[in-house]
C-alpha positions as CSV (number, residue, x, y, z in Angstrom):
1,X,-4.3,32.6,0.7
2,X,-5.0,30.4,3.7
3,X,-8.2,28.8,1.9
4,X,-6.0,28.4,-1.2
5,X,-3.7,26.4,0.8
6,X,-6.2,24.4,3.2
7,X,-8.3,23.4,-0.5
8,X,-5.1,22.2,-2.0
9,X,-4.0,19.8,0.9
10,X,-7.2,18.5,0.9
11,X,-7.0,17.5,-2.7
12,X,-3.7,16.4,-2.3
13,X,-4.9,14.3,0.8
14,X,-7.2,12.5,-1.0
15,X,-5.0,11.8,-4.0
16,X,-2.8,10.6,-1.8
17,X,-4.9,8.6,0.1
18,X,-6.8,7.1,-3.5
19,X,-3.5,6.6,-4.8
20,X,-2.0,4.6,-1.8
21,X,-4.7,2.5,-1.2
22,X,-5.2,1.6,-4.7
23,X,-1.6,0.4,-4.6
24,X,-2.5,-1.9,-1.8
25,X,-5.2,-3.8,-3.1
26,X,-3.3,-4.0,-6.9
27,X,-0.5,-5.5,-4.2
28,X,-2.8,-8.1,-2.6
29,X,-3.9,-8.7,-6.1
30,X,-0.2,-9.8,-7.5
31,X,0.9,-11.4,-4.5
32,X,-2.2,-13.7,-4.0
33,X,-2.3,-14.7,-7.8
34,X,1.6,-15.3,-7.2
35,X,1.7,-17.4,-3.7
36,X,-2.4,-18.8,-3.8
37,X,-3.1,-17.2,-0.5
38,X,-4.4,-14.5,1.0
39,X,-1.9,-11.6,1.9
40,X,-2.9,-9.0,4.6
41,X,-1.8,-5.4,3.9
42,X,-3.2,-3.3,7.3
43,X,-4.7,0.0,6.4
44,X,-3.2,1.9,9.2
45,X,0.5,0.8,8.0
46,X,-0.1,1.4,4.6
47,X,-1.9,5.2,5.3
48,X,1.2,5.8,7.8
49,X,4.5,3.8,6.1
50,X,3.1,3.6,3.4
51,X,6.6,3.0,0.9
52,X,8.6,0.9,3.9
53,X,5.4,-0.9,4.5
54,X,4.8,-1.9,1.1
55,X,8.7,-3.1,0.2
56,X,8.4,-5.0,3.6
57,X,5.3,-6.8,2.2
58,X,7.3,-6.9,-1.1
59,X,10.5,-8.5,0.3
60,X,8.0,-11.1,2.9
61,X,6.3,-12.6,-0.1
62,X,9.5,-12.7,-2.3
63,X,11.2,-14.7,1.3
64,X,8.4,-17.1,1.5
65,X,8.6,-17.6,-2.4
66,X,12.2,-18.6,-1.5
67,X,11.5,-20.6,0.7
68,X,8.5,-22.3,-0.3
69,X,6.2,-21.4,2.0
C-alpha cells in the first residue's frame, strides 16, 4: 500500500510541477506580447505560491497597463 501511495505522489508531483511551470512560461508569453517587455516569473514563487503568485503577476501587468508603464 505504501508503494502504491509513494508512486502516485510522485506522478502527481511531476504533473503538478509540468503543469505549473508550463503555465508560467504561456504567462510570460501573453504578458510580453501584451506590454513589449520582458516579464520575470521566479521559479521558486511559482513552484511554492504558485496561484497567488501568478494573479499577483496577473494584477502587476494589468496596473502597469493602466498606467502606462
Amino acid at each position: 500500500m505504501g508503494a502504491i501511495l509513494l508512486i502516485a505522489f510522485l506522478v502527481y508531483l511531476t504533473t503538478y510541477i509540468a503543469v505549473v511551470f508550463s503555465l508560467r512560461n504561456s504567462l510570460k508569453e501573453i504578458m510580453r506580447e501584451g506590454s513589449g517587455h520582458d516579464w520575470e516569473l521566479i521559479g521558486v514563487l511559482t513552484f511554492f505560491f504558485s496561484a497567488i503568485y501568478f494573479q499577483y503577476k496577473i494584477n502587476e501587468y494589468f496596473d502597469t497597463r493602466r498606467v502606462g508603464g
